[in-house]
C-alpha positions, 0 to 999 in steps of 0.5 A: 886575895890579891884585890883585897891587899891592893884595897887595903894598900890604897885604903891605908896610903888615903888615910896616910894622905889626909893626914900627911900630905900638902893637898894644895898641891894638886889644885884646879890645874893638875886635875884638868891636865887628865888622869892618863897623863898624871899616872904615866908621867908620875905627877903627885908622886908626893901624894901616897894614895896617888902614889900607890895608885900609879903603881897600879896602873903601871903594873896593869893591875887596875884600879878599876879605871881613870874614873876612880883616880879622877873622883879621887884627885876631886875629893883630896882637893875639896879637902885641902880646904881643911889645914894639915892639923885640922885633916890630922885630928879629923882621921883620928876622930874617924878611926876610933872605937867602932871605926878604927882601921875602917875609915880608910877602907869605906872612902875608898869604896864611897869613891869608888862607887860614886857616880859623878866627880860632882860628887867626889866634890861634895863629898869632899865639901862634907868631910871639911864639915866634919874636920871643922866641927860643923856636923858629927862623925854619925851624920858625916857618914849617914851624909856619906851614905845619902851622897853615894846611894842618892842620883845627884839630880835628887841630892840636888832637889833637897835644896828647896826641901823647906818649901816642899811638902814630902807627902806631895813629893813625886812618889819614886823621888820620895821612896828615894828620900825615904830609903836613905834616910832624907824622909820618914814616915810617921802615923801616930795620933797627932800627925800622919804622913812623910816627914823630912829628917830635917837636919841632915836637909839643912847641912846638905841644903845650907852646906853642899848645894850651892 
């Protein structure tokens, strides 16, 4: 019980920082000074979620480790790239109908389960995508979905899918593809064979590979 109230305290403190908070704060030069340091001298204690972190920490109950809180500190300062306002309306648009009091909670858990700060970054550059129009709330969390499940030396090979025949793709790569949603399979009487969902290939190849 214990856990899942921690949980919803950070899930909640991450939704009050993407809508509230000034991320140009914390910058290239915070991050690099390391995790250890920012918790135990209270440096972004402006932020809530880094806030609410740091009491965690000092208490010794864990957010798993430093990994997750540095992940963290990637995504908010890819994401301060969208304006106050822009981030506002963006946790507005995430939280209605099906998603309210869930957009929180499933960050948190892509964060936590995310494998590379490299990811936390792009996660953060797709999360701008949305809050500027570029893609839909379905295709930022199907995007999400390929971002957390998808190893990076894969999510990086999506960037020449335009010249690559899915059907000669190396087989466990193409199941890869397939099982998050980048390919499908089509049979039918005009076409046979692997076929790549070519919009969600052109906003991660044209928006989060450089």
């Amino acid at each position: 019980m214990k856990k899942e109230e921690n949980n919803k305290e950070l899930s909640n403190s991450l939704v009050e920082t993407i809508s509230n908070s000034d991320l140009t704060i914390i910058g290239k030069d915070i991050i690099e000074i390391g995790v250890d340091k920012i918790l135990s001298e209270g440096l972004l204690k402006e932020i809530p979620v880094i806030n609410i972190a740091t009491g965690f920490w000092k208490t010794g109950i864990a957010i798993r480790d430093f990994r997750f809180v540095s992940k963290l500190l990637y995504f908010l300062n890819e994401s301060s790239n969208l304006s106050l306002k822009q981030r506002a309306k963006l946790i507005e648009k995430l939280e209605d109908n099906n998603y309210q009091a869930e957009a929180g909670e499933k960050l948190i858990s892509i964060i936590d389960n995310l494998e590379t700060k490299s990811k936390a970054k792009i996660l953060g550059k797709t999360i701008c995508l949305f809050g500027n129009e570029v893609i839909t709330k379905e295709e930022f969390w199907r995007i999400t979905f390929v971002i957390e499940k998808l190893p990076l030396v894969d999510f990086y090979a999506i960037k020449n899918w335009k010249d690559t025949d899915l059907n000669k793709v190396e087989h466990v790569r193409k199941h890869l593809y397939m099982s998050v949603g980048i390919g499908w399979f089509v049979l039918n009487t005009s076409s046979t064979g692997f076929l790549w969902s070519e919009r969600l290939c052109e906003i991660i190849s044209e928006n989060l590979i450089k």
